[in-house]
N, C-alpha and C positions, 0 to 999 in steps of 0.2 A: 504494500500500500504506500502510495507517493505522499509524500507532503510538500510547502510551499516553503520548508524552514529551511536556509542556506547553511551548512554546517560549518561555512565558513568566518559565516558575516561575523561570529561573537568574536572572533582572534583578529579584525582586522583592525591596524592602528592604522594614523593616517601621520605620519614622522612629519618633525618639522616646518610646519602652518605657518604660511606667511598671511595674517592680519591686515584685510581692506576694507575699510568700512565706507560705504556709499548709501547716502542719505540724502533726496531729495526735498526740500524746504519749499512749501508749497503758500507759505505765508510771508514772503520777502517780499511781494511785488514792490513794494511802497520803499521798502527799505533798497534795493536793489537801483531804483531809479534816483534815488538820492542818491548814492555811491557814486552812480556812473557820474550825474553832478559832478558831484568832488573833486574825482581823480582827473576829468576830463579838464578842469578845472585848473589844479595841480601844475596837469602835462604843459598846461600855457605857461604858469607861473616860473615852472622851473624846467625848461626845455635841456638844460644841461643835465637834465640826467638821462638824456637819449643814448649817451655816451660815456666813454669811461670802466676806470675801475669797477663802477657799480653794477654794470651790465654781468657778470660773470657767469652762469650757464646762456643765458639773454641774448639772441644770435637777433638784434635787431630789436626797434620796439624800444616799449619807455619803460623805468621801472624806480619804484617811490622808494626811499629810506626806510630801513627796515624797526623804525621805530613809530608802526600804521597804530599798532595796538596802544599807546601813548599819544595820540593825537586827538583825546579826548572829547570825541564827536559821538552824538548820540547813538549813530546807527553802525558806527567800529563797534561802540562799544557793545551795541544787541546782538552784533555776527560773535564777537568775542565771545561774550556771554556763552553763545550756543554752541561754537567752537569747545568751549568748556567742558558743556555737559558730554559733546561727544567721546572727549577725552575720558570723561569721568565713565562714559556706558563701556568704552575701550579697557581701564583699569580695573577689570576681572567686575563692570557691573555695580562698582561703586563709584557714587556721583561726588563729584567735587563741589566741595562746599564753599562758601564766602567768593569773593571775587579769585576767576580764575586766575587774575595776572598779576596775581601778587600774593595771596596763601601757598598755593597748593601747585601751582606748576609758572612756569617763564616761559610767556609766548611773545616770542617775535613775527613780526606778520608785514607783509608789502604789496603792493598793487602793480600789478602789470598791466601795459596796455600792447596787445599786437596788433598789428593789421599787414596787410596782405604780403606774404614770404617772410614773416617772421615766426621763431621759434625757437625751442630752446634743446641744448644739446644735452647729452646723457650724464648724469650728477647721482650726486647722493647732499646727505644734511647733515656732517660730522659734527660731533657734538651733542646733537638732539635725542629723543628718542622717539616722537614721530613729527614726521613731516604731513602737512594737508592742502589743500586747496580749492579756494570758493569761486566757482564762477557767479561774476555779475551780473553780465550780458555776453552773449557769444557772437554778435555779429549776423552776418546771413552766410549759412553754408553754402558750400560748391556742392553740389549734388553728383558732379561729372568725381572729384577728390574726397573718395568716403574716407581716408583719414588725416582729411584737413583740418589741422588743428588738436588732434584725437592726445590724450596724456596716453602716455606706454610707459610701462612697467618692466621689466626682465627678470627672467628666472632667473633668483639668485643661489642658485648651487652649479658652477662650475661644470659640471661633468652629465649632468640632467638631458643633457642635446644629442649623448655620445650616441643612445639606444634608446632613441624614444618607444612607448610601450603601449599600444591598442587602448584607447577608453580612458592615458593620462595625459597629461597637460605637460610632462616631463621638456622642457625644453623651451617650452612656447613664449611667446610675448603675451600680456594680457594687455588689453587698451580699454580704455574710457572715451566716450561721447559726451562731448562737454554738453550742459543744459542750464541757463540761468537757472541759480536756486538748490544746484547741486555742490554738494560738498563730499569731497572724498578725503578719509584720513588713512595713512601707510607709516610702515618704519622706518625714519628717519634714514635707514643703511639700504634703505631699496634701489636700484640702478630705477632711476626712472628719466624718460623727456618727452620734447614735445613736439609733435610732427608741424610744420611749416601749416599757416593757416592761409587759407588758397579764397577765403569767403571776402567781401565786401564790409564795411565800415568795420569799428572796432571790434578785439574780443578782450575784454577787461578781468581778469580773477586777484583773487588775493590768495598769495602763498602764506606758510604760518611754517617757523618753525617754534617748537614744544618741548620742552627739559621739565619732567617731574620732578618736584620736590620732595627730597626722605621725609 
C-alpha cells in the first residue's frame, strides 16, 4: 500500500541560507512623491556630486551624502522608521525598539538618482551587517530591456556554478524588478549590482547601510 509521505523530506537540511527580504509598501504614495521632491531638488542644489570620490560603485548618475538618515525631514524619517522594523522582523522576529538610528542599530542611508545608461557595478557593504534599498520612483521601463535597471545578487559560494544540480539554484544570479514602494533588505557581504537603466526620466532609490548594536 502506497503513501504520499516522502521518506526523505524529514532528513532534509537546506545549509547555509542567504536572507532576502522583499516587502512591498503599498502606503508610501504620499511619502514617495515628497522624496522624489527633495532629492530632485538636492540634485540642483549640489550638482557636484555627479562626480567624484563619492560616486564609488555609481557608474554615472547622482548620489547624496550618506548622512540621508540625519537630514531630519519628516518622510526620511517615516522610511527610517520602517526600515527599522524591517530590521527588527530580520533579527530572528524581534522588533527594535525606540528610535532605530540611534538605540538599537547605525543606519547610514543615500539617495541615488539614475537615468538612462547609468548603473552600478558589482560591491558589497564592509562593515555592515545588512545592506537595503528603497525604490522611490522607477522611471518608465524599456519593455524591448527586461533587465533595465533590475538589482542582481550573486551566489555567494565560490564553487556553487562548478555542477549545477536539477531543481537548485546552485550557481545562479537572482534579480529584482525595481517597483516604487519596494524595499529589499540583504547581507551586507552579498556581491550585488545594478544592470544599466535603459527607461526614460529618472529612477530615484535610497541605499541604507545597517550595523546592529550589542
Amino acid at each position: 500500500m502506497s503513501n504520499n509521505i516522502n521518506p526523505f523530506k524529514s532528513s532534509l537540511q537546506q545549509l547555509y541560507p542567504t536572507p532576502i527580504l522583499k516587502h512591498q509598501f503599498t502606503d508610501m504614495d504620499e511619502t514617495n512623491r515628497n522624496l522624489h521632491r527633495l532629492f530632485i531638488q538636492k540634485e540642483k542644489e549640489h550638482p557636484d556630486w555627479r562626480t567624484g570620490s563619492s560616486q564609488r560603485s555609481n557608474i554615472g548618475g547622482w548620489r547624496s551624502k550618506e548622512d540621508l538618515a540625519d537630514w531630519n525631514d519628516p518622510d526620511i524619517n517615516h522610511l527610517v522608521s520602517r526600515v527599522g522594523e524591517a530590521i527588527g522582523f530580520l533579527n530572528q522576529h524581534r522588533p527594535i525598539k525606540d528610535s532605530p538610528t540611534r538605540r538599537n542599530v547605525d543606519i547610514y542611508a543615500w539617495a541615488n538618482i539614475n537615468r538612462q545608461g547609468q548603473y552600478n557595478s558589482s560591491h558589497i557593504h564592509p562593515g555592515f551587517h545588512w545592506g537595503a534599498v528603497y525604490y522611490v520612483c522607477c522611471g518608465d521601463d524599456n519593455d524591448d530591456i527586461p533587465k533595465s535597471g533590475q538589482l542582481e545578487f550573486q551566489d555567494p559560494r565560490p564553487g556553487a556554478a562548478a555542477m549545477p544540480a536539477p531543481g537548485y539554484e546552485f550557481g545562479h544570479k537572482f534579480t529584482v524588478t525595481p517597483k516604487s514602494g519596494l524595499l529589499v533588505v540583504f547581507p551586507a557581504w552579498l556581491t550585488h549590482s545594478v544592470h544599466p537603466y535603459q527607461g526614460q526620466g529618472e529612477r530615484i532609490s535610497i541605499a541604507f547601510n545597517i550595523r546592529l548594536k550589542p
